[in-house]
TORLUMMI-537406 format. One record per residue (C-alpha): residue in three letters; x, y, z. Coordinates in steps of 0.2 Angstrom, whole numbers, plus 5000, padded with zeros to 4 digits. Last residue first. Layout:
N
ALAXYZ ...
END
This chain:
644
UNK486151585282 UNK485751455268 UNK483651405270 UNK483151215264 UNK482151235247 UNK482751055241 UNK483250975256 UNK485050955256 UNK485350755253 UNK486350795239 UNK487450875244 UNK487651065240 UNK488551125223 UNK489151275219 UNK489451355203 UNK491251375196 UNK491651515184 UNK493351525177 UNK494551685172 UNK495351685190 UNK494051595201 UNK492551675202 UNK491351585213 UNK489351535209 UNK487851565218 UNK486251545206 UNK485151695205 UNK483351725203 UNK481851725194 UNK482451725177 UNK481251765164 UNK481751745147 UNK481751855133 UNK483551865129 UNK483651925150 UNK482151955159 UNK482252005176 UNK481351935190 UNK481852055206 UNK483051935219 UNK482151865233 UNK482551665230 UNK484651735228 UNK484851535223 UNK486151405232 UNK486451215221 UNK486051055220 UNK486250965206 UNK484950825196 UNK485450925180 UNK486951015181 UNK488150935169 UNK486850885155 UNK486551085152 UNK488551105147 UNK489651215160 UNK490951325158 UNK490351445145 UNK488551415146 UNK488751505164 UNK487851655160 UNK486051625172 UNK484251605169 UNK483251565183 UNK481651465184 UNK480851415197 UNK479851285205 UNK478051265218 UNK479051285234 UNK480351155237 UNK481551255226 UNK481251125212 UNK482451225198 UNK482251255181 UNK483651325174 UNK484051425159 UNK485751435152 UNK486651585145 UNK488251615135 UNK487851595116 UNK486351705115 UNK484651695106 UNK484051515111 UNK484551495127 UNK485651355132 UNK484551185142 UNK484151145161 UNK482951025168 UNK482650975187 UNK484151085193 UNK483851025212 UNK483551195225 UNK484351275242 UNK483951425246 UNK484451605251 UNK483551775255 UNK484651925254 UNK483752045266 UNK484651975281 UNK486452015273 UNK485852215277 UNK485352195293 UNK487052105298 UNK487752265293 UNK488852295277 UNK490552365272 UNK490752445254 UNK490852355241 UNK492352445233 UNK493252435248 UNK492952235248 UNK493652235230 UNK495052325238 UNK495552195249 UNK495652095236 UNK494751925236 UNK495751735230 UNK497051835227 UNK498351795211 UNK500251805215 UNK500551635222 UNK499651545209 UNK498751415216 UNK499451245221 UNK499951105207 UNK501651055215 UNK501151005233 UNK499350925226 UNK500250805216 UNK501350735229 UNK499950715241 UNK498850625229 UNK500450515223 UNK500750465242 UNK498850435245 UNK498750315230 UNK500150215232 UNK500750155213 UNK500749985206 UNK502249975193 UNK501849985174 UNK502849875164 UNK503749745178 UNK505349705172 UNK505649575161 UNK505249385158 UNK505749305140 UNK504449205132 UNK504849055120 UNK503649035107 UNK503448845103 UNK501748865092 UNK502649025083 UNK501549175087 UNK500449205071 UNK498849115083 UNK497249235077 UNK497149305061 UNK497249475053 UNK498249555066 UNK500049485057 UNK499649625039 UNK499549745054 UNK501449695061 UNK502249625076 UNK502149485068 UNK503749455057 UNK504549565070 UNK504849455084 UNK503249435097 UNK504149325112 UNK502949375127 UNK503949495133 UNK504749565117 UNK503049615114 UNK502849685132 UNK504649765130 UNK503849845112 UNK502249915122 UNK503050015132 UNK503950125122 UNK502650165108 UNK501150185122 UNK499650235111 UNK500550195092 UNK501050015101 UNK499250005109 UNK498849905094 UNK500349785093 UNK500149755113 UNK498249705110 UNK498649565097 UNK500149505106 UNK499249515124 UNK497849385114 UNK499349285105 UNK500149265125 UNK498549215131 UNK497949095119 UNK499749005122 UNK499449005139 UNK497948905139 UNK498448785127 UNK500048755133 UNK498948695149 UNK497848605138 UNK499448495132 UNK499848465147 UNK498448425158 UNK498848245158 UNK500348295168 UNK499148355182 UNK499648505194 UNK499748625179 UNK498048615175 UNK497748695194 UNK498648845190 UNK497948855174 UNK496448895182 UNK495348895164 UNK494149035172 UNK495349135181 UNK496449145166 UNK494949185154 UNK494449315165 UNK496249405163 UNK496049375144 UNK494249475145 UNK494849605153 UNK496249625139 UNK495049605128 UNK494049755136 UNK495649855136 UNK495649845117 UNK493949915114 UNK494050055128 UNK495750095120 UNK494850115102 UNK493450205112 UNK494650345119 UNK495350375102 UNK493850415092 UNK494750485078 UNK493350425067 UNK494750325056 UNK495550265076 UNK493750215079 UNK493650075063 UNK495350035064 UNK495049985084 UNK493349895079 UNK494249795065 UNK495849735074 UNK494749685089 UNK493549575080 UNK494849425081 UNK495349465102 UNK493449425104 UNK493149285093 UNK494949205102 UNK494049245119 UNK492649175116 UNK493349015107 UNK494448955120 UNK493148975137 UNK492848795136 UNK494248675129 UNK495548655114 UNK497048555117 UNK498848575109 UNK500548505107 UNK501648625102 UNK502748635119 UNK502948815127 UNK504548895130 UNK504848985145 UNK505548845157 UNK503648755156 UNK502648785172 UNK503748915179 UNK504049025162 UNK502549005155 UNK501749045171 UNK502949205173 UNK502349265155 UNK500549235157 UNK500649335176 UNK501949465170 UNK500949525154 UNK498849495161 UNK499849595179 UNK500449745166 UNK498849765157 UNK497349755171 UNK498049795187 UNK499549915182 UNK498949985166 UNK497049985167 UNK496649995187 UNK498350055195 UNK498850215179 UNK496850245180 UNK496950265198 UNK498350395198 UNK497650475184 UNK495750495192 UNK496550555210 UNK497450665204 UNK496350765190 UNK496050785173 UNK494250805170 UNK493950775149 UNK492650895137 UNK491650835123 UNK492250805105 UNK492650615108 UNK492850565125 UNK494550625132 UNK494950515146 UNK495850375139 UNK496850495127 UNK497450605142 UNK497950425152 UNK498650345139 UNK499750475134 UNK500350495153 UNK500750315155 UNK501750315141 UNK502750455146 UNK503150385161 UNK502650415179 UNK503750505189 UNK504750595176 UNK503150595162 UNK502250695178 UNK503350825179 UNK503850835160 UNK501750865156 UNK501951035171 UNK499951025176 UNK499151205176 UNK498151215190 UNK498751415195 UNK497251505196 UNK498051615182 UNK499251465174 UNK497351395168 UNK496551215165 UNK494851245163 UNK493951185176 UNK492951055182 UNK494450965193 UNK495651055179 UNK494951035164 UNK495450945146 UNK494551055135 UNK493550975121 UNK493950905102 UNK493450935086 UNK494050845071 UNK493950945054 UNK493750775040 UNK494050795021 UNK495050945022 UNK494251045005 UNK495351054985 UNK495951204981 UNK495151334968 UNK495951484980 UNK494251544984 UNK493551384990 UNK495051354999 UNK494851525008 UNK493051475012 UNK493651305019 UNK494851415029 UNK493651535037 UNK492051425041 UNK492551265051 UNK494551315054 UNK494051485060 UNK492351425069 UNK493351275078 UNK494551375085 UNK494051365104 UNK493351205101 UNK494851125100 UNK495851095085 UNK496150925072 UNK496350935053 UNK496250755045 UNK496250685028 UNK496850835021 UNK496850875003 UNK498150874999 UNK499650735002 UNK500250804984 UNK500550934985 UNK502250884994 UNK503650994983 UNK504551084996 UNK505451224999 UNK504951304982 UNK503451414988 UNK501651454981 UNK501251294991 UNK502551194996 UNK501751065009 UNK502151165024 UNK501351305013 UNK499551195012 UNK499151175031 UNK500251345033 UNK498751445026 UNK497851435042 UNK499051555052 UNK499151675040 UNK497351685035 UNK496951695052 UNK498251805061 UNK498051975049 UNK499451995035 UNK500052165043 UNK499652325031 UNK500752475029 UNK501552385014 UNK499952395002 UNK500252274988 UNK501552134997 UNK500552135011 UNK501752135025 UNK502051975036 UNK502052005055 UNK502852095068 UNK502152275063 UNK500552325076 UNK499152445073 UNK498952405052 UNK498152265056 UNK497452145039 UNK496252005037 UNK494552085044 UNK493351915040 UNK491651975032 UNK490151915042 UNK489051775039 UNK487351815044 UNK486251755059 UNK486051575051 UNK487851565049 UNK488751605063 UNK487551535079 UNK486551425071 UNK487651355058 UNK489051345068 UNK488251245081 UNK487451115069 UNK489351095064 UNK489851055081 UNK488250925082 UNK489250845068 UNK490550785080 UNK491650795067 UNK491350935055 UNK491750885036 UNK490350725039 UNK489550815021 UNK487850885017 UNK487651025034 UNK489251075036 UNK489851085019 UNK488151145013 UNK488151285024 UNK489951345020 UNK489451335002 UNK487951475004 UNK488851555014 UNK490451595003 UNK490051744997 UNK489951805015 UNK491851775019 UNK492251905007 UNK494051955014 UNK494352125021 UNK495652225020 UNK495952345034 UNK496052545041 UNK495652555058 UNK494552585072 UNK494552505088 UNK493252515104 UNK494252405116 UNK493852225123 UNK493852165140 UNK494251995145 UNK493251835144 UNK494351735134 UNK493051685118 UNK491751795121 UNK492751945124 UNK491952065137 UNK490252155136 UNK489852065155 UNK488551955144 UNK490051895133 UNK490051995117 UNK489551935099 UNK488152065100 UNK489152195099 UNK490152145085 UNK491952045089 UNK493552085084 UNK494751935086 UNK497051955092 UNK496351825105 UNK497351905120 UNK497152095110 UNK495252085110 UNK494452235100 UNK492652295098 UNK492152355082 UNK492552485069 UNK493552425054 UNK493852525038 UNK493852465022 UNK494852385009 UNK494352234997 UNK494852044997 UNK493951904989 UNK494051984969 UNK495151854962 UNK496751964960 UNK496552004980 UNK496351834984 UNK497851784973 UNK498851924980 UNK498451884997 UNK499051684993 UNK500451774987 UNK501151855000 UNK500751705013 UNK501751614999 UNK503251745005 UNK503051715025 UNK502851505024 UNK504451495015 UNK505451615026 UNK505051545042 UNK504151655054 UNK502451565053 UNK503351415060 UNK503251225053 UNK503651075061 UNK503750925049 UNK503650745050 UNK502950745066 UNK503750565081 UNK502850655096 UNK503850535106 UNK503250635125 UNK505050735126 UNK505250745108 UNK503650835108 UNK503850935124 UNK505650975117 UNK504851035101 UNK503751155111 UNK505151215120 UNK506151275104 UNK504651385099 UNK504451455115 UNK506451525112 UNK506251555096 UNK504751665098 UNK505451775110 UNK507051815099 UNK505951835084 UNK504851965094 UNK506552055101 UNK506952055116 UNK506452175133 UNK505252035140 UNK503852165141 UNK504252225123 UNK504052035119 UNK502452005125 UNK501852155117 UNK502652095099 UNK501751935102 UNK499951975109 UNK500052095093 UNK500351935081 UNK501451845072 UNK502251675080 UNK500951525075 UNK501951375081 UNK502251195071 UNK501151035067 UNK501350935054 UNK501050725051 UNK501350665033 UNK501150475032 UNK501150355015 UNK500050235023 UNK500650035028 UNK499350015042 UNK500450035053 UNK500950215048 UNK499250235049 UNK499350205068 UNK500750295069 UNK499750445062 UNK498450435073 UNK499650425090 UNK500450555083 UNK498750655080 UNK498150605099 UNK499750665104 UNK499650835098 UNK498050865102 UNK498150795119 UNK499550895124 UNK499151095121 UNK498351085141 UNK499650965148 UNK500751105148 UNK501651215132 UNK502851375137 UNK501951545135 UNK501351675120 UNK502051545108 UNK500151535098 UNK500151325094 UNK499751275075 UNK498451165074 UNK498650995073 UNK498750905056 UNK498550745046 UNK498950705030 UNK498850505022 UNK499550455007 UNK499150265000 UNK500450164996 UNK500050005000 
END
């Protein structure tokens, strides 16, 4: 086979060093592309930095270097992360590279020779941290950015704009004909909230900051972050350049971002492409936030987990597995302690590693680690060979849907299924009875080709582990391969095993809890409450707390409000005939997450209406840095129960 196969991450913004928050992507598209790799594919892999921008050139001022020196440096520690974690790319592109600047040139000139780009002049609120202007209506419910939450500036300038609108038509059929958008309930969200309401035209040059690639027909403008950060999909191929010559992976087969930059990569690019006469990605996969105990991981309230930390204490292996397990597909993940920690014990330690030592040292002790080919079937054999048989299919089949976390949920419940079978043949007891023999080799044979099956297709999840438990359970190269997964018993019939050390050591709860916890603590300089926030509120009496009524209530049904972007509406049983309260939390919290809750409502606040819904109260939450976090009462609080 030689079929070619692209995949891509975004681009990371070098504004600050990478954590476990820019990981999964980047290892969820290595451990992709090995798998293809695998499969015999013709593999491009590219990821790389977005350096231009305004964010950039203030970040640098502050540092007192240059942009190019500040970029270099972020740049240079996001390659150690991915060396550091076996990111095996094929190419890293940066927006600074000589290359990628001068086809940025000409892809403007294209756009501008076909009839998409125009000058104007821009007037709208600004967000420097997201380099985005936003309309009026576009803004959070505090009049801030709706995408970070901080304030924005009135701005006025002069810029080209490209024709974003003509393409509507298109961009709705895209995502509402084709599987581009994956899950396709994203693309139904882009629909209703950007194009339904009237695509806009993009802004695509600044002419307020000057580290970034001038427009090669009007020099006083700055190639605008979009177009120039999307276009490095196709110049890392050697679009309108002569540094490479790789066209030929296009289109796509896989573009993968967060949510956050869904709506550029889902609207703007396609639209671009469509302009430029280019083939479209055939698959944008979206993916959710990894949070931080509910909240999104942040370096302001200080829960930002350091990925060469835990890969020094745990592995890096176990660390990929873990972020892939736990990400379902296109919806958020919880990192925290407590769940790493027991994953590592229950799937890799308990589960994996004890199914590899335990077949291995029984080979070993019951037949001096090479296994006779005699042979006899018996109960159990057949279920567990149909199951390890299918399991080739079903991984492919989510790996194609980048549905990560369901191919290691399909692989870790064969290897469920193989410690069963142990405890089900009692090889321990065959072993007592020479008549038992050959159903003894038996046993242990189907579990070593079972762990052989499973090892070879956790090797693109865990590619250092997984070759010592091949080598474990004597899998040489010959099938160790995908052409060797088609059929149950490659394994030689007289494999010889050879024992080694222990894959994934049992780790102590408590100690790693306490451990974690002692290097993941707030932010020393942020405060929880200023003092001067209390001088702004003034001090109050205990007459004036007493008029604020609060009460315990269950969220029996919540969903989004139709007309804005940031509000949900709850209906609450306050234990007195229901509620319903509207309040701006859509950005951290999804309806599904607070239904059957407990939470705190002001029950004497005025109703108010808010995008045409009545809420009749207020729900208490707590700000916490650039989060929100509601709280939550147990459960056996009776509903309506009065907070004083």
């Amino acid at each position: 086979m030689n079929k070619k196969f692209y995949i891509t991450t975004p681009i990371y913004y070098p504004s600050a060093a990478p954590h476990i928050g820019h990981l999964y992507t980047t290892v969820a598209c290595d451990t992709i592309a090995r798998f293809k790799r695998l499969q015999g594919y013709d593999v491009m892999f590219l990821t790389g930095t977005d350096e231009h921008g305004q964010k950039i050139e203030q970040k640098a001022k502050e540092a007192g270097v240059t942009p190019k020196a500040y970029v270099d440096e972020i740049a240079a520690k996001f390659r150690k992360l991915w060396k550091y974690v076996n990111v095996d790319y094929d190419r890293f592109i940066r927006t600074t590279d000589d290359y990628h600047e001068s086809a940025v040139q000409r892809i403007y000139e294209k756009l501008l020779e076909k009839g998409y780009l125009y000058k104007s002049e821009y007037t709208g609120k600004y967000c420097t941290p997201c380099e985005s202007f936003w309309t009026e209506s576009q803004l959070d419910d505090n009049g801030n950015c709706p995408e970070c939450h901080r304030e924005v500036r009135e701005a006025t300038e002069e810029a080209y704009f490209f024709k974003l609108s003509a393409f509507s038509e298109q961009l709705e059929k895209l995502l509402t004909e084709t599987d581009f958008v994956q899950p396709e309930w994203r693309a139904k969200e882009l629909v209703n909230n950007f194009i339904k309401p009237g695509l806009e035209d993009v802004c695509v040059s600044r002419t307020s900051f000057t580290w970034g690639v001038k427009l090669p027909f009007d020099e006083k403008h700055i190639a605008y972050v979009w177009i120039d950060a999307l276009s490095n999909y196709i110049t890392a191929l050697g679009y309108e350049n002569d540094r490479y010559d790789d066209m030929d992976y296009w289109a796509a087969d896989i573009h993968m971002v967060a949510k956050d930059i869904m709506r550029f990569h889902a609207l703007i690019w396609p639209a671009m492409l469509m302009a430029l006469d280019l083939p479209l990605p055939k698959m944008l996969s979206v993916h959710g936030y990894i949070n931080f105990n509910g909240t999104k991981m942040s370096k302001s309230i200080g829960n930002v987990v350091d990925p060469f930390v835990l890969g020094e204490r745990y592995g890096v292996d176990t660390i990929r597995y873990h972020i892939l397990r736990e990400m379902p597909f296109g919806s958020d993940s919880d990192y925290s302690n407590e769940i790493m920690i027991n994953r590592i014990n229950y799937d890799l330690a308990n589960d994996l590693g004890n199914l590899v030592s335990r077949t291995v040292a029984m080979v070993d002790k019951y037949f001096g680690g090479t296994l006779p080919a005699d042979r006899q079937e018996g109960d159990f054999d057949r279920e567990l060979i149909a199951q390890a048989e299918a399991l080739t299919a079903a991984v492919a089949k989510n790996i194609d849907e980048t549905k990560l976390s369901a191919a290691l949920t399909e692989i870790m419940s064969v290897v469920s299924r193989a410690n069963k079978y142990i405890d089900e043949t009692t090889p321990w007891i065959l072993a007592k009875d020479e008549a038992n023999r050959a159903r003894l080799a038996t046993v242990l044979y189907n579990l070593l080709e079972t762990v052989r099956i499973c090892a070879v297709l956790l090797t693109p999840f865990m590619p250092t582990a997984m070759p010592k438990a091949l080598e474990q359970v004597g899998a040489g190269a010959d099938v160790t391969t995908y052409a060797s997964l088609e059929k149950f018993g490659a394994l030689p019939a007289d494999v010889t095993v050879h024992k080694g050390e222990v894959l994934f050591p049992r780790l102590d709860v408590d100690t790693e809890i306490e451990y974690l916890n002692s290097i993941i603590a707030p932010a020393k300089e942020d405060k929880i409450v200023e003092d001067e926030d209390l001088d702004k509120a003034g001090i109050i009496t205990i007459d004036d707390f007493a008029k604020v009524k609060l009460r315990t209530a269950e969220v029996t049904a919540c969903e989004k409000v139709k007309k804005s972007n940031k509000l949900l509406k709850l209906q609450l049983d306050d234990g007195r005939g229901g509620r319903q309260v509207v309040s701006g939390i859509a950005k951290w919290y999804k309806p599904e997450d607070l239904v059957g809750k407990k939470i705190i409502f002001v029950a004497n606040l005025a109703p108010a209406k808010l995008c045409g819904e009545e809420s009749q109260g207020m729900i208490l939450a707590c700000d916490c840095g650039e989060e929100v976090r509601v709280v939550f009462m147990d459960g056996d609080v009776p509903n309506g129960s009065v907070v004083r």
